[in-house]
Backbone atoms as SQL, in Angstrom:
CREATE TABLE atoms (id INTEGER PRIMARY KEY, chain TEXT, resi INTEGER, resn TEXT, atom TEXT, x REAL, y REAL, z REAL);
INSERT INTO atoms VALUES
  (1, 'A', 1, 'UNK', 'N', 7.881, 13.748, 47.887),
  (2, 'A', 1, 'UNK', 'CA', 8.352, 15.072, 48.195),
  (3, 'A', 1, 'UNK', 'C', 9.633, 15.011, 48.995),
  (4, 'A', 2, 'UNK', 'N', 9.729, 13.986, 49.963),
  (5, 'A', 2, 'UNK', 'CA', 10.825, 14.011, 50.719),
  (6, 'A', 2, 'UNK', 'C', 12.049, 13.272, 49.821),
  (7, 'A', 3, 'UNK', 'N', 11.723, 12.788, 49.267),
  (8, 'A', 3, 'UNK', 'CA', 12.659, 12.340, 48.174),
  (9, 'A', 3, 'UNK', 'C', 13.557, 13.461, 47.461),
  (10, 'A', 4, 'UNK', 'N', 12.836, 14.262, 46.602),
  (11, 'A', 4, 'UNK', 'CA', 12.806, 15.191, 46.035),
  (12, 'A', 4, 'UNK', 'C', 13.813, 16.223, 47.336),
  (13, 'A', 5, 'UNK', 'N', 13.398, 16.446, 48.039),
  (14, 'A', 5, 'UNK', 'CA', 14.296, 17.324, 49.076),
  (15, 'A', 5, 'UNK', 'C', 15.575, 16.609, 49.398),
  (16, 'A', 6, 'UNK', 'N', 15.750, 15.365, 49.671),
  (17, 'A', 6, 'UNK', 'CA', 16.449, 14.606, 50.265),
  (18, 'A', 6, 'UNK', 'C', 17.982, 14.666, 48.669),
  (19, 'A', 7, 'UNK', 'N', 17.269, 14.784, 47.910),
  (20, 'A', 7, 'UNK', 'CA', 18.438, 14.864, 46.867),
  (21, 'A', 7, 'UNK', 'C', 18.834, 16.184, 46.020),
  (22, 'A', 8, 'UNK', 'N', 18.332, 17.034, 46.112),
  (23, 'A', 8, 'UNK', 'CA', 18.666, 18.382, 46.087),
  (24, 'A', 8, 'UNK', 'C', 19.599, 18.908, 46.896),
  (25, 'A', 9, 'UNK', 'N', 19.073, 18.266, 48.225),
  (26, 'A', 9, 'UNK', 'CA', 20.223, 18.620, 50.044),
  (27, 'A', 9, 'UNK', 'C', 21.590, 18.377, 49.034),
  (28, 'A', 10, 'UNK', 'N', 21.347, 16.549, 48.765),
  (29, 'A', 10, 'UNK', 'CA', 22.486, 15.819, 48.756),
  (30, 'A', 10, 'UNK', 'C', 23.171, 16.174, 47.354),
  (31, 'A', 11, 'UNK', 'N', 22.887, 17.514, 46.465),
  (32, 'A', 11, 'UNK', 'CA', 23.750, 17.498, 45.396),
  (33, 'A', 11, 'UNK', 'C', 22.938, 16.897, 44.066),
  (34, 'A', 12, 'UNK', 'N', 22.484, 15.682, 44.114),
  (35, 'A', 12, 'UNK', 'CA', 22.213, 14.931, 43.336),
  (36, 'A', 12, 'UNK', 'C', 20.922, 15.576, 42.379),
  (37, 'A', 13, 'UNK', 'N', 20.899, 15.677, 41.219),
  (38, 'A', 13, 'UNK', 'CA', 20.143, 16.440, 40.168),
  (39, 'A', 13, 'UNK', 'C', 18.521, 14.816, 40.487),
  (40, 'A', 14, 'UNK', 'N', 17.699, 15.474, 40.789),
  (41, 'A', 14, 'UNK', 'CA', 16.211, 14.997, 41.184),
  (42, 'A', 14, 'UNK', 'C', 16.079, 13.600, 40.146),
  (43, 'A', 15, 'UNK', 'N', 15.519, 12.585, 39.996),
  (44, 'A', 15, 'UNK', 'CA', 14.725, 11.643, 39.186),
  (45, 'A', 15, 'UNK', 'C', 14.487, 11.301, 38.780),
  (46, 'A', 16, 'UNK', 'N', 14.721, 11.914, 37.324),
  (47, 'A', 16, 'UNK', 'CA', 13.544, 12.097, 36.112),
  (48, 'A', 16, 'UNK', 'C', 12.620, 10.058, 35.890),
  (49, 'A', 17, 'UNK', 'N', 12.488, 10.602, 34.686),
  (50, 'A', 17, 'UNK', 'CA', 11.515, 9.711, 34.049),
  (51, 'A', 17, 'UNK', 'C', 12.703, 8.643, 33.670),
  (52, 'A', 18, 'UNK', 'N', 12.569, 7.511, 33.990),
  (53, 'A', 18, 'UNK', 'CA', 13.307, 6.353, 33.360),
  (54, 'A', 18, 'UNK', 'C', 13.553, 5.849, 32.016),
  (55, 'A', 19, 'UNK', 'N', 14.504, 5.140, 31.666),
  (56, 'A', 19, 'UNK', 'CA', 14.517, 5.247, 30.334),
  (57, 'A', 19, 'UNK', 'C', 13.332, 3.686, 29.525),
  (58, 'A', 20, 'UNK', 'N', 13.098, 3.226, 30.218),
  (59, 'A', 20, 'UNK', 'CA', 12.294, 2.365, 30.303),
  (60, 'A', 20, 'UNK', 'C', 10.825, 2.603, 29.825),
  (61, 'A', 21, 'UNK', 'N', 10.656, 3.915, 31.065),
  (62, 'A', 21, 'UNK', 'CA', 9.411, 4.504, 30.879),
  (63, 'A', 21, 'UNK', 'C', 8.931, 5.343, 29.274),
  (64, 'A', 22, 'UNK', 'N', 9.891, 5.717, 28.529),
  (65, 'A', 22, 'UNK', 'CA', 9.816, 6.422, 27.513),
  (66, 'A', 22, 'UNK', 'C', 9.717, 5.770, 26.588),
  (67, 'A', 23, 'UNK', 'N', 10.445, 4.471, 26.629),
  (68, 'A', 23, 'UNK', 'CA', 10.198, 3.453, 25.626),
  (69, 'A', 23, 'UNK', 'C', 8.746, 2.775, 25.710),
  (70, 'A', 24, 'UNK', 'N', 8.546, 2.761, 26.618),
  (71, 'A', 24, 'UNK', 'CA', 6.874, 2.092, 26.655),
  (72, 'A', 24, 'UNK', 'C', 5.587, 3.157, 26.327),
  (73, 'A', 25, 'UNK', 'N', 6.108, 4.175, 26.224),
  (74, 'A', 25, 'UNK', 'CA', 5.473, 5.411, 25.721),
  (75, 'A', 25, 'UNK', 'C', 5.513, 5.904, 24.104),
  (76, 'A', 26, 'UNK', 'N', 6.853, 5.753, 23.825),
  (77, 'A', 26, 'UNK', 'CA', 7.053, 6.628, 22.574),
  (78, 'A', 26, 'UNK', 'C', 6.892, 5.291, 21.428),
  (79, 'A', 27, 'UNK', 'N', 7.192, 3.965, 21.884),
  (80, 'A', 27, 'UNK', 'CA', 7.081, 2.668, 21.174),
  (81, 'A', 27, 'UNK', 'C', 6.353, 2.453, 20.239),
  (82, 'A', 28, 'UNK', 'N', 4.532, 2.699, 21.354),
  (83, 'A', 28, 'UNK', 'CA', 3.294, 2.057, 20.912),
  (84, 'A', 28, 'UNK', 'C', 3.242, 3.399, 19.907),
  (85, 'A', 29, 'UNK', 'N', 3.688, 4.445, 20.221),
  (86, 'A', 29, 'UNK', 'CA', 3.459, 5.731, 19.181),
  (87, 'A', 29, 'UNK', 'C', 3.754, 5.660, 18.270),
  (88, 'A', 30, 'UNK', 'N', 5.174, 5.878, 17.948),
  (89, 'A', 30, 'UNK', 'CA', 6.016, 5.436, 16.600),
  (90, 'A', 30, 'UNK', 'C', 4.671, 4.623, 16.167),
  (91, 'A', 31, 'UNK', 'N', 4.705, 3.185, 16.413),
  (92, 'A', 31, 'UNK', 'CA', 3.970, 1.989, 15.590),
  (93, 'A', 31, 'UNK', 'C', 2.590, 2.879, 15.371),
  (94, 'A', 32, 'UNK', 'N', 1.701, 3.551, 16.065),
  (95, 'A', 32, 'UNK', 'CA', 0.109, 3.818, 15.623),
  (96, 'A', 32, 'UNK', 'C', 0.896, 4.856, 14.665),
  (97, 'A', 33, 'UNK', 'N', 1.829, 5.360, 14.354),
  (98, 'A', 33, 'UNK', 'CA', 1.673, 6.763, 13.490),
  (99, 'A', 33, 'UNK', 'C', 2.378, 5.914, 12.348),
  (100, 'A', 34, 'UNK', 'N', 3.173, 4.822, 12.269),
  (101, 'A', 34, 'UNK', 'CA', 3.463, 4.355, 11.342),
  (102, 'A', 34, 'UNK', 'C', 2.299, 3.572, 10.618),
  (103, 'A', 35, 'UNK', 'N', 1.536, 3.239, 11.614),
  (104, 'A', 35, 'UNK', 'CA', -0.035, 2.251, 11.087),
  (105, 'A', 35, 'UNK', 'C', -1.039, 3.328, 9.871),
  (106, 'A', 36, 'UNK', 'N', -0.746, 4.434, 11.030),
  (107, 'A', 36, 'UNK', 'CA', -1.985, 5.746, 10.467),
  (108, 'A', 36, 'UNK', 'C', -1.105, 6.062, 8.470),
  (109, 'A', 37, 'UNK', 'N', -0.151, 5.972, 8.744),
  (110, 'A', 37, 'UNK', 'CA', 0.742, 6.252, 7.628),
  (111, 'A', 37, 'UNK', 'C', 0.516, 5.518, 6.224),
  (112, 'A', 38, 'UNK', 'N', 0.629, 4.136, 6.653),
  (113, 'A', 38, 'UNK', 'CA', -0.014, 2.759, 5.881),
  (114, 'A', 38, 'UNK', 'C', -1.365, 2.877, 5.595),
  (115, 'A', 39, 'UNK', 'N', -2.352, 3.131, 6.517),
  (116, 'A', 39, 'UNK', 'CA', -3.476, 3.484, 6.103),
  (117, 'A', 39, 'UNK', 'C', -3.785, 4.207, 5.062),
  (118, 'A', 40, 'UNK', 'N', -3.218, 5.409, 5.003),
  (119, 'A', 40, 'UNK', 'CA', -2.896, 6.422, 4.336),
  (120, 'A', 40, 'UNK', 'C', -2.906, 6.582, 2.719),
  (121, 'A', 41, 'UNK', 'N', -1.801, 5.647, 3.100),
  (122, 'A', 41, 'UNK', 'CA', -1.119, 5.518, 1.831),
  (123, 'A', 41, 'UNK', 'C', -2.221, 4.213, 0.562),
  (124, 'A', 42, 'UNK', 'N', -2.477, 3.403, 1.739),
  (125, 'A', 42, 'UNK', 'CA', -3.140, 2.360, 0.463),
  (126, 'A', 42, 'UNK', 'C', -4.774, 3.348, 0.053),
  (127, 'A', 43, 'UNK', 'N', -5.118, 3.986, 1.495),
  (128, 'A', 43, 'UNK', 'CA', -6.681, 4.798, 0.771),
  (129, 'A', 43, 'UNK', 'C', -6.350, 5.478, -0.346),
  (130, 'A', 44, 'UNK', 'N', -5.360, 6.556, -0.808),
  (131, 'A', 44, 'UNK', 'CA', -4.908, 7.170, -1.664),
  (132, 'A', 44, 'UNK', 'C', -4.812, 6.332, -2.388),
  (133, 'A', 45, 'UNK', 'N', -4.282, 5.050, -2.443),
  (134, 'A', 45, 'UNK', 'CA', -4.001, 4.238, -3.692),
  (135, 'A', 45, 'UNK', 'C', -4.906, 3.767, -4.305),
  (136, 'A', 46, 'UNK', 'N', -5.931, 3.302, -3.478),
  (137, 'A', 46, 'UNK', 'CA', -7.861, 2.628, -3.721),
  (138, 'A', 46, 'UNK', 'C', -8.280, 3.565, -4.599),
  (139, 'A', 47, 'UNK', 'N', -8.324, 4.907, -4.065),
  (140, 'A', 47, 'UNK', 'CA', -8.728, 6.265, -4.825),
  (141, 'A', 47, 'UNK', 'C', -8.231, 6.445, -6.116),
  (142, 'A', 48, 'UNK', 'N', -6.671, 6.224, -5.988),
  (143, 'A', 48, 'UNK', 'CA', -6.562, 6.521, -7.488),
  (144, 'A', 48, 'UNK', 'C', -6.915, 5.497, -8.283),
  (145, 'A', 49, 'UNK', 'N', -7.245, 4.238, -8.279),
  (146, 'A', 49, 'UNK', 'CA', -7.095, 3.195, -9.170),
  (147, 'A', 49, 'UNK', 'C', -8.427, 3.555, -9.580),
  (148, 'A', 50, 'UNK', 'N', -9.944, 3.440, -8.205),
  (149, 'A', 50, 'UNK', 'CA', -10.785, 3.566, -8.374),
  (150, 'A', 50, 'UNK', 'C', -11.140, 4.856, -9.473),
  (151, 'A', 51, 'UNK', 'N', -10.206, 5.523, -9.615),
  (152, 'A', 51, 'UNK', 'CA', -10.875, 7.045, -10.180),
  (153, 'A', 51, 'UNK', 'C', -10.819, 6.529, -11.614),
  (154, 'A', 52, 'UNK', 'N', -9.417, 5.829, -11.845),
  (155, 'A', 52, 'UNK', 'CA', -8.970, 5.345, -13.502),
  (156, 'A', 52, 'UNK', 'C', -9.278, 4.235, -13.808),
  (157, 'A', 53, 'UNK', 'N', -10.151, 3.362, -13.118),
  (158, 'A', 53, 'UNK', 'CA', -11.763, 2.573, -12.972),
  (159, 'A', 53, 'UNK', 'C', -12.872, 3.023, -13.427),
  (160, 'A', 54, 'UNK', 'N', -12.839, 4.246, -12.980),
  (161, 'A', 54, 'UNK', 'CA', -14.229, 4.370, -13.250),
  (162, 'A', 54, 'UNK', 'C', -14.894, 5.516, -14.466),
  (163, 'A', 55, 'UNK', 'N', -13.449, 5.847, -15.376),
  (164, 'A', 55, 'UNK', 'CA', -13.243, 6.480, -16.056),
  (165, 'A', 55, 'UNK', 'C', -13.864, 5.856, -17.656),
  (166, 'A', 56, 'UNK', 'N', -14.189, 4.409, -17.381),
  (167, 'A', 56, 'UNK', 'CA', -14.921, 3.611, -18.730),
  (168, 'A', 56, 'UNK', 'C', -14.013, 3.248, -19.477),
  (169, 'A', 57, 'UNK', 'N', -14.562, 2.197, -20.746),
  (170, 'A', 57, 'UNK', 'CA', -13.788, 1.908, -21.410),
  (171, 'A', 57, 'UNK', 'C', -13.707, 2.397, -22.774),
  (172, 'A', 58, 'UNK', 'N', -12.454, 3.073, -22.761),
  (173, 'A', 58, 'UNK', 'CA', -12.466, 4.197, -24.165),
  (174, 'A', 58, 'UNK', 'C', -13.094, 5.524, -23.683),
  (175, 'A', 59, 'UNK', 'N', -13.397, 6.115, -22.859),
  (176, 'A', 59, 'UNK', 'CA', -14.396, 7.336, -22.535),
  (177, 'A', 59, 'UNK', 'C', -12.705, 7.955, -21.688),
  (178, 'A', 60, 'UNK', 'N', -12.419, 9.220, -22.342),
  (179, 'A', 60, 'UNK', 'CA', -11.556, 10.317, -21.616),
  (180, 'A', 60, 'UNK', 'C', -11.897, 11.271, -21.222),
  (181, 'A', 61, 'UNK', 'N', -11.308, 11.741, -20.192),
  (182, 'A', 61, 'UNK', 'CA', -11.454, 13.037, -19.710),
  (183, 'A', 61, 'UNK', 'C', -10.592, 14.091, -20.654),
  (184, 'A', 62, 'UNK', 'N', -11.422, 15.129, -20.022),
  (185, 'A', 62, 'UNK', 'CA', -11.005, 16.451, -21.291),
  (186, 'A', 62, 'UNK', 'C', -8.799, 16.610, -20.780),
  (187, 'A', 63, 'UNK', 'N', -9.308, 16.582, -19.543),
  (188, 'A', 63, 'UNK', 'CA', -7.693, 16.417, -19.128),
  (189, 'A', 63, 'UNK', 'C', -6.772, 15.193, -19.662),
  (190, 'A', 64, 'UNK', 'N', -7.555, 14.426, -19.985),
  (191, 'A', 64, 'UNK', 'CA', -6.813, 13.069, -20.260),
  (192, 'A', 64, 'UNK', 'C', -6.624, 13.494, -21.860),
  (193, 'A', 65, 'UNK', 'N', -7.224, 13.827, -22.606),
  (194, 'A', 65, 'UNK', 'CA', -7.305, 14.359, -23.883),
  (195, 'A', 65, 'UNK', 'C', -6.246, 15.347, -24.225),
  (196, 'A', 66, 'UNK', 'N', -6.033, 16.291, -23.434),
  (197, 'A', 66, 'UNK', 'CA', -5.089, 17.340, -23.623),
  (198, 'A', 66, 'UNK', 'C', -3.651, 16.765, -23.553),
  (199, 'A', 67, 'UNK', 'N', -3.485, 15.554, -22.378),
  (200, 'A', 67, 'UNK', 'CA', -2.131, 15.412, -21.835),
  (201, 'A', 67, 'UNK', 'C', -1.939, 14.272, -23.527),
  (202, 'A', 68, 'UNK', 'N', -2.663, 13.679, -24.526),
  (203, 'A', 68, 'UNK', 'CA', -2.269, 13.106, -24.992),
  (204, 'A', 68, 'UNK', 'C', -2.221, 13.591, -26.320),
  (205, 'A', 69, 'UNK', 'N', -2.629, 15.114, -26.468),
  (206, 'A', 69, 'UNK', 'CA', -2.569, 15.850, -27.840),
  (207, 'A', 69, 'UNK', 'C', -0.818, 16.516, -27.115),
  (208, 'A', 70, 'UNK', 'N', -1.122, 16.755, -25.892),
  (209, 'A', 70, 'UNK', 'CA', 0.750, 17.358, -25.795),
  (210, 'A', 70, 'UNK', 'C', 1.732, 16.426, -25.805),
  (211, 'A', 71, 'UNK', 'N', 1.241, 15.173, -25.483),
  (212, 'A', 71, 'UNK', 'CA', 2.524, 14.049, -25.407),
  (213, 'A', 71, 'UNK', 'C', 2.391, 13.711, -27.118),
  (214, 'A', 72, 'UNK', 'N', 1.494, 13.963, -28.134),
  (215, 'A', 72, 'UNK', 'CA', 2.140, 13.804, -29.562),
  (216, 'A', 72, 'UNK', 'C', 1.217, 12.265, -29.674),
  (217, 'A', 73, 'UNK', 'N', 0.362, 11.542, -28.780),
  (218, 'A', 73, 'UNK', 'CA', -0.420, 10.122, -29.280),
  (219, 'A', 73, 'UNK', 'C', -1.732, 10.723, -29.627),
  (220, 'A', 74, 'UNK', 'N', -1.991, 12.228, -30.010),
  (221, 'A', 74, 'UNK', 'CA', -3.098, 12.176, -30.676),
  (222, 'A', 74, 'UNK', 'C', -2.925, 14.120, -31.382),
  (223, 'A', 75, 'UNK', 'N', -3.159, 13.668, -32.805),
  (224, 'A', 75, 'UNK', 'CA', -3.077, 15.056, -33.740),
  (225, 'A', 75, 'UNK', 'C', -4.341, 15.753, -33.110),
  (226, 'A', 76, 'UNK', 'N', -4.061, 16.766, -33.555),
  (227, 'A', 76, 'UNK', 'CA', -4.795, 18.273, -33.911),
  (228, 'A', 76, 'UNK', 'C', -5.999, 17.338, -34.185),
  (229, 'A', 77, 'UNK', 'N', -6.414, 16.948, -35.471),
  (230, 'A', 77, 'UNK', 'CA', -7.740, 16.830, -35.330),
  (231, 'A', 77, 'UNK', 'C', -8.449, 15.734, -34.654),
  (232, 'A', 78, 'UNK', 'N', -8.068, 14.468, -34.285),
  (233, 'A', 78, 'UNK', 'CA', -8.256, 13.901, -33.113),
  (234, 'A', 78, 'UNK', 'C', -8.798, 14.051, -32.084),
  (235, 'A', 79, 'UNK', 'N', -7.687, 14.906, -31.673),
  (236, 'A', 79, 'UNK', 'CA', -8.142, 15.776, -30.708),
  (237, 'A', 79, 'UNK', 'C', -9.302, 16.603, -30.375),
  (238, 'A', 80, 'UNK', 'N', -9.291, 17.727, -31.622),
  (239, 'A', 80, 'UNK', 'CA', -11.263, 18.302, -31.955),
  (240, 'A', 80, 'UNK', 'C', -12.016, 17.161, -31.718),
  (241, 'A', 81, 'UNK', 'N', -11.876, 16.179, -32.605),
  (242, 'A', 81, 'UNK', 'CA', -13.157, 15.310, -33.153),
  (243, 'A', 81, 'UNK', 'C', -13.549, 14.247, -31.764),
  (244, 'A', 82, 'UNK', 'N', -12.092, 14.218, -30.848),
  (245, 'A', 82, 'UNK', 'CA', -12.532, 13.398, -29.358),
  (246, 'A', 82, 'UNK', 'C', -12.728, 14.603, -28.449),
  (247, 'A', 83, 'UNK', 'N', -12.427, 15.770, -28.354),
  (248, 'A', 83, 'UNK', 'CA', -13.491, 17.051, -27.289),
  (249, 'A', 83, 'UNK', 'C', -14.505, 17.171, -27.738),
  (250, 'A', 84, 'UNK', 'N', -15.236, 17.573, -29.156),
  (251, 'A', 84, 'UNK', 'CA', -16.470, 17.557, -29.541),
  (252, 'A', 84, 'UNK', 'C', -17.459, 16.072, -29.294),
  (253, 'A', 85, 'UNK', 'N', -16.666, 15.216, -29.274),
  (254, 'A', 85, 'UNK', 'CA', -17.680, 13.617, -28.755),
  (255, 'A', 85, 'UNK', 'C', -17.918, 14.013, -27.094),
  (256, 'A', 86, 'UNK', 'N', -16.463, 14.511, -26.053),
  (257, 'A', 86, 'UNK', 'CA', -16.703, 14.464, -24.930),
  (258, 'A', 86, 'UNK', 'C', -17.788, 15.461, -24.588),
  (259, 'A', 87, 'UNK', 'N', -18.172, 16.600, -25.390),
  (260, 'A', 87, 'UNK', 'CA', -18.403, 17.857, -24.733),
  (261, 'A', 87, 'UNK', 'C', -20.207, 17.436, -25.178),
  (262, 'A', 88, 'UNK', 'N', -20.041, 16.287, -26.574),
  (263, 'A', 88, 'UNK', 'CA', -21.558, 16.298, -26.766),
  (264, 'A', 88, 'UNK', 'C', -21.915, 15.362, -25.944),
  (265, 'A', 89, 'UNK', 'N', -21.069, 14.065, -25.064),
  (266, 'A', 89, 'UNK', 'CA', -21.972, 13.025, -24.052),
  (267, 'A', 89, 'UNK', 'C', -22.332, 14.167, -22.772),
  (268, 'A', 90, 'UNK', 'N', -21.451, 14.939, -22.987),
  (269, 'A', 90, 'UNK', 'CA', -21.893, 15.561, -21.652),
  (270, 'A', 90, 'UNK', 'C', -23.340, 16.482, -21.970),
  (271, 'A', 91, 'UNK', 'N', -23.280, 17.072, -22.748),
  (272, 'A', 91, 'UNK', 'CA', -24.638, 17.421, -23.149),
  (273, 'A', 91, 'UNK', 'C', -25.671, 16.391, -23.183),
  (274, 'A', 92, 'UNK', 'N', -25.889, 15.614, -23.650),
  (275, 'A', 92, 'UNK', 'CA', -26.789, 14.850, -23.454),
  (276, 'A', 92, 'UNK', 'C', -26.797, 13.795, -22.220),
  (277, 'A', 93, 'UNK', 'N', -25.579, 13.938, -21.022),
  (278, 'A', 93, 'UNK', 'CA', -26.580, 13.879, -19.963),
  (279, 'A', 93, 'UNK', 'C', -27.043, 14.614, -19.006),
  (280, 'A', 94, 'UNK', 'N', -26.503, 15.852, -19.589),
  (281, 'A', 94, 'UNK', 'CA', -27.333, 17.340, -18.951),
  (282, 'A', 94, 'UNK', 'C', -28.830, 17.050, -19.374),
  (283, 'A', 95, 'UNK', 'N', -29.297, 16.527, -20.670),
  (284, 'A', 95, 'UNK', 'CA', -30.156, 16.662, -21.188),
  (285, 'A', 95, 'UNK', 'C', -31.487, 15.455, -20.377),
  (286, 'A', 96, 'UNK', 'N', -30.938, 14.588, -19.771),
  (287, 'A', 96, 'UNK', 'CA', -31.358, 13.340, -19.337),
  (288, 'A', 96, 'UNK', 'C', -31.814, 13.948, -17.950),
  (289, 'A', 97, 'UNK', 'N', -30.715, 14.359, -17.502),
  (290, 'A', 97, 'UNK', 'CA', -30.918, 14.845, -15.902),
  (291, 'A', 97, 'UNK', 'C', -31.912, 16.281, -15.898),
  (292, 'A', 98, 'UNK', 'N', -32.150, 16.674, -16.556),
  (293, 'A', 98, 'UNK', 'CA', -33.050, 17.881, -16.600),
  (294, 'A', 98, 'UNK', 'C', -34.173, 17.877, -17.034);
């Protein structure tokens, strides 16, 4: 406190925080938010691989089906004849589970 008075008297703008001190503060931060970031990024990546993993082999999704009747690697009827296969596995494991 007497500090604080003693340099106010004398003109002099008070103290602050050192520049030292901010670096030993904002340092370890930066690095955990850059860590949390990395984390981040590879779970999202696990996720997606895992999702187009676990999608089988040869077995599409109705979305996966559509994007490849609009990109032109599968005709018009293709297309029917692979939604009517997807729409009947799914029926029959409605049929299993019930």
């Amino acid at each position: 406190m007497s500090r604080l008075l003693l340099s106010s008297v004398a003109g002099a703008p008070p103290a602050g925080p050192a520049e030292g001190d901010l670096t030993r503060v904002f340092l370890p931060l930066a690095i955990m938010a850059g860590l949390i970031v990395i984390a981040w990024l590879a779970l999202v990546t696990v996720r997606r691989l895992r999702s187009h993993d676990s999608s089988g082999g040869g077995t599409f999704s109705l979305e996966e089906l559509r994007r490849m009747k609009h990109d032109g690697t599968l005709s018009d009827d293709e297309f029917e004849s692979a939604r009517e296969a997807l729409s009947g596995q799914h029926l029959r494991g409605k049929d299993r589970q019930g």
